[in-house]
C-alpha positions in Angstrom: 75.4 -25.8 23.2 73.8 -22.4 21.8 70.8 -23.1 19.3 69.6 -20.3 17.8 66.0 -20.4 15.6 64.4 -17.4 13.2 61.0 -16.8 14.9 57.9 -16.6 12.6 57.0 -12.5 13.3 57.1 -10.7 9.9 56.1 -7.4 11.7 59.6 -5.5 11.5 60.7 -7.3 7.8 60.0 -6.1 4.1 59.2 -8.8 1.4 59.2 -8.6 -2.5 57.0 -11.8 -3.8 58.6 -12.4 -7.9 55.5 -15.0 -9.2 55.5 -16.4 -12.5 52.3 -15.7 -14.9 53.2 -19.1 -16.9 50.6 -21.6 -15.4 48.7 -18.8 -14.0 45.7 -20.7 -12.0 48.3 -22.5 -9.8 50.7 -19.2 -9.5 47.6 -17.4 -8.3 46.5 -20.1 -5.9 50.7 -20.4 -4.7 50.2 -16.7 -4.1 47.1 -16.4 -2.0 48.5 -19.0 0.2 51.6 -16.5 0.5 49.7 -13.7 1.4 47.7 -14.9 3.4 50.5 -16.8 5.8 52.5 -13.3 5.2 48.9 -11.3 7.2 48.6 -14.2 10.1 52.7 -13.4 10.9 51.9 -9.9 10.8 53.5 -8.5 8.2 51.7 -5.2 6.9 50.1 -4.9 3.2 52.9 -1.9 2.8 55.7 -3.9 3.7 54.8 -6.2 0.3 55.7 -5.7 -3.1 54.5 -8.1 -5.8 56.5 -8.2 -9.1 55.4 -10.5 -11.9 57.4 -12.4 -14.8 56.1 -14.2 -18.0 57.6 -17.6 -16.7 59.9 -19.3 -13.8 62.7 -18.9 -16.3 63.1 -15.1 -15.2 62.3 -15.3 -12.1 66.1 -15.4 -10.6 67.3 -11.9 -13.0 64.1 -10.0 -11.2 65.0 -11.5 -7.4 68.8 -10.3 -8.5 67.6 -6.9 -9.2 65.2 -6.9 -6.4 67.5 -8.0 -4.0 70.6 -5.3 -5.2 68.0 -2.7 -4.5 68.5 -3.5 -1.1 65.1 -2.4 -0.4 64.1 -5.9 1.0 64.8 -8.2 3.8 63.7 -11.1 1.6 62.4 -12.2 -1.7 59.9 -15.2 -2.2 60.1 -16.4 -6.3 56.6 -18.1 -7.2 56.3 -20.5 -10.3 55.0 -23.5 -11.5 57.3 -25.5 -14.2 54.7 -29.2 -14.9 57.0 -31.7 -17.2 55.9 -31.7 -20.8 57.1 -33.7 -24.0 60.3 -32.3 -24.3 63.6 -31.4 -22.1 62.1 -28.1 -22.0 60.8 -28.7 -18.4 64.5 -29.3 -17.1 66.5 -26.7 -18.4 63.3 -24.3 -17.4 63.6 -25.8 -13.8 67.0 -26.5 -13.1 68.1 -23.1 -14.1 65.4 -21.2 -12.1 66.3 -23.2 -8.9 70.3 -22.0 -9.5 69.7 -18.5 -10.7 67.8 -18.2 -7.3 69.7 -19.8 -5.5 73.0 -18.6 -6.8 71.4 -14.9 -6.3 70.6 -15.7 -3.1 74.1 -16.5 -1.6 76.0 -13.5 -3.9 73.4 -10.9 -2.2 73.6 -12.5 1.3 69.9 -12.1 1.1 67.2 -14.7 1.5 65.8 -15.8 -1.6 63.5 -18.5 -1.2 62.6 -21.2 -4.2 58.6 -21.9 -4.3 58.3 -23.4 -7.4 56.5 -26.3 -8.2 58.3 -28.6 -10.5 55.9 -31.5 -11.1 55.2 -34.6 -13.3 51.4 -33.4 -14.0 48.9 -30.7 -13.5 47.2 -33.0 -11.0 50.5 -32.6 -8.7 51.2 -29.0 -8.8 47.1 -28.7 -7.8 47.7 -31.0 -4.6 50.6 -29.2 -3.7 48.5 -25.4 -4.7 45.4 -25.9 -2.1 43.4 -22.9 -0.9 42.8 -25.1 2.4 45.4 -27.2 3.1 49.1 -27.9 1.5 50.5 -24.9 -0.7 54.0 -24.4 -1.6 53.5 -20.8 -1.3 52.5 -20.9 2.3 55.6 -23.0 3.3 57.9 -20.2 1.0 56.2 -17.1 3.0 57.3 -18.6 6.4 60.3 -19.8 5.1 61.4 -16.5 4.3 59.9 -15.2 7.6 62.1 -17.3 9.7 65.3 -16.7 7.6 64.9 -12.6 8.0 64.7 -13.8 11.6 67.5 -16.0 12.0 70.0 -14.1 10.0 69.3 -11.3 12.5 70.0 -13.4 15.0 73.2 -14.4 13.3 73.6 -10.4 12.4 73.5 -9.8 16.0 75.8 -12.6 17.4 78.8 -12.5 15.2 
């Protein structure tokens, strides 16, 4: 059996980051870890673009645009989206997560989904650490690998 796996070397790949202003302490936070996780897998400042957007709602028609460009190997989409009162929470959530996602498989590119959708502030903090767990860590290397693997994928078929 072949098993193929995306390595975690950013040096060769170019990355558009799409964050969300709406909750903007937590975006911020979502986005150091990004950046930071981006520079340890050697990926260059100049190989990073950073486009922002009033609120996780429009993230997915900026990753479309970004990723008909072509100008990018991979798009990471940044928000925070904390249940309220009101259904606003899932229509704002659920569609960001299929406009991204659904942009993702029509450009063949990889568009990946950190957004924190969360009962309370308190969550979307834990889950936004400078040290320690942060959403936008996991998304950079997410994105990372996939660049990788569909290389690989690129290369064997």
């Amino acid at each position: 059996m072949q098993e193929y796996r995306g390595t975690l070397d950013g040096k060769a790949a170019t990355f558009a980051l799409v964050v969300s202003r709406f909750n903007l302490a937590i975006c911020q936070r979502l986005l150091s870890g990004a950046l930071k996780t981006f520079e340890r897998h050697g990926v260059a400042e100049d190989a990073l673009s950073l486009f922002w957007v009033p609120g996780a709602f429009e993230l997915p028609l900026v990753a479309q645009r970004l990723a008909k460009s072509k100008k990018y190997d991979a798009i990471l989409c940044i928000g925070t989206v904390i249940r309220g009162e009101t259904a606003h929470f899932e229509y704002v959530a659920d569609q960001a997560a299929a406009g991204i996602l659904q942009t993702s498989l029509e450009t063949q590119l990889p568009i990946v989904f950190s957004v924190l959708t969360t009962e309370t502030v308190e969550q979307a903090e834990a889950r936004s650490q400078e040290q320690g767990r942060n959403i936008g860590a996991n998304g950079a290397l997410s994105a990372i690998e996939m660049v990788n693997l569909l290389g690989i994928i690129d290369l064997e078929t």
